[in-house]
C-alpha positions, 0 to 999 in steps of 0.5 A, a space after each residue: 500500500 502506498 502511504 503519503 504523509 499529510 498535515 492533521 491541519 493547516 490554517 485556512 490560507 494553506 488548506 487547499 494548497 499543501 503539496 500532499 494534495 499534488 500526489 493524492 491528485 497523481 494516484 486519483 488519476 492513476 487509480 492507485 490506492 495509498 493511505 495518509 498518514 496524518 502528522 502534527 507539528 511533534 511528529 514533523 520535528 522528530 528525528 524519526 519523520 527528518 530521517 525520511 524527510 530532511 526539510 520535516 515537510 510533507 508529503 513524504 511518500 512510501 511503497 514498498 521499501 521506496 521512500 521519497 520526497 519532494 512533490 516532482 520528483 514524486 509525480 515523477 516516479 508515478 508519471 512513470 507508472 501511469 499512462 494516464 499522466 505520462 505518455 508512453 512515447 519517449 518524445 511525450 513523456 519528455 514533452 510532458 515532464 518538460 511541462 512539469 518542471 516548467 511549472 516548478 522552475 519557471 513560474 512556482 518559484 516567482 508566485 511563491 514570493 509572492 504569497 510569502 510576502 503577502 502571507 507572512 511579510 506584509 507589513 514589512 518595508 522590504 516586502 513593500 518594496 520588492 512585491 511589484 517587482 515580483 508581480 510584474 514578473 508573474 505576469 510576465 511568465 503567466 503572459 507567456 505561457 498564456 501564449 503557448 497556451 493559446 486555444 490548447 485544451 492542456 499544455 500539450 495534446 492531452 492532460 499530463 502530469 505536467 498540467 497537473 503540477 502547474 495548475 496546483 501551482 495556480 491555485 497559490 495565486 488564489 488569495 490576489 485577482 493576478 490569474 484574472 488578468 489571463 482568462 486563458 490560464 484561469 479557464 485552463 485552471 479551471 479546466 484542470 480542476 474540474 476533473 473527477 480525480 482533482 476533486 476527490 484530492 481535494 475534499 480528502 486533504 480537506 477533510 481532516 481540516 474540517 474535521 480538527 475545526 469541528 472537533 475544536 481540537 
């Protein structure tokens, strides 16, 4: 059985978007069965959770004897299980997992600046000063990737894991308006998450937040 770990809670501006949610996405589309393994702030500090994870962050990924982490390298290796997110064909494959570190490389590295400054630094002077320019810049890379987009369904002929990986990319812009100003990637989001397997992610990563807000815990 596949086991990833997952937080027992977020604060809301995380919930929805914690990377486990990457993953459990991957297996709902491949249609393998895991189970999450819910850990809280002790669990994430301990020498036992770091020995699997060094930077003690989810997911952390098991199966069979197999331990990973990091989300990429993780839809990575189910890519290479499923074709349903990577094409068999050596040149789609490649096309595909060119995507996928596209999203990572090339456009999470500039919105996650963004919501660190306005989640955790916005009041800061330097944080002030630096956000315009990293707005502009996620327009820039959102601008030209819209371009490539154009009138394409997915980022190449068929959903992949690389759509997979910059459409939950997206959804950090989600507390700004920024994916308004590009209607073309805000239907592609859209798009993306409108499938079966983005919603059945969604609401089990979900769910123990829900459940921890009820309980009062």
């Amino acid at each position: 059985m596949i086991t990833i770990s997952a937080f027992k809670w977020v604060p809301p501006f995380a919930q929805g978007v914690v990377r486990d949610l990457r993953v459990r996405w991957a297996l709902e589309e491949a249609g393998l069965p895991y189970e999450a393994m819910l850990i809280d702030p002790q669990v994430q500090k301990s020498s036992d959770y770091r020995a699997q994870q060094p930077f003690g962050q989810v997911p952390v990924f098991q199966e069979d004897g197999l331990t990973l982490f990091e989300s990429g390298a993780i839809l990575v290796h189910l890519g290479l299980k499923s074709d349903v997110l990577l094409p068999t064909d050596e040149a789609g494959r490649a096309r595909a997992l060119t995507w996928l570190f596209a999203a990572l490389n090339s456009i999470e590295i500039h919105i996650q600046q963004l919501a660190e400054i306005d989640l955790f630094a916005p009041d800061a002077e330097w944080a002030k000063l630096h956000r315009p320019d990293v707005v502009r810049m996620i327009h820039k890379r959102l601008g030209e990737l819209a371009t490539w987009l154009g009138n394409r369904e997915y980022l190449e002929d068929r959903f992949t894991v690389g759509d997979l990986m910059m459409s939950t990319v997206f959804r950090i812009l989600r507390h700004t308006e920024i994916l308004e100003a590009h209607p073309t990637l805000k239907a592609y989001k859209e798009r993306c998450e409108a499938r079966p397997a983005f919603q059945r992610a969604l609401a089990a990563q979900l769910a123990p937040f829900q459940q921890h807000e009820r309980s009062g815990a």
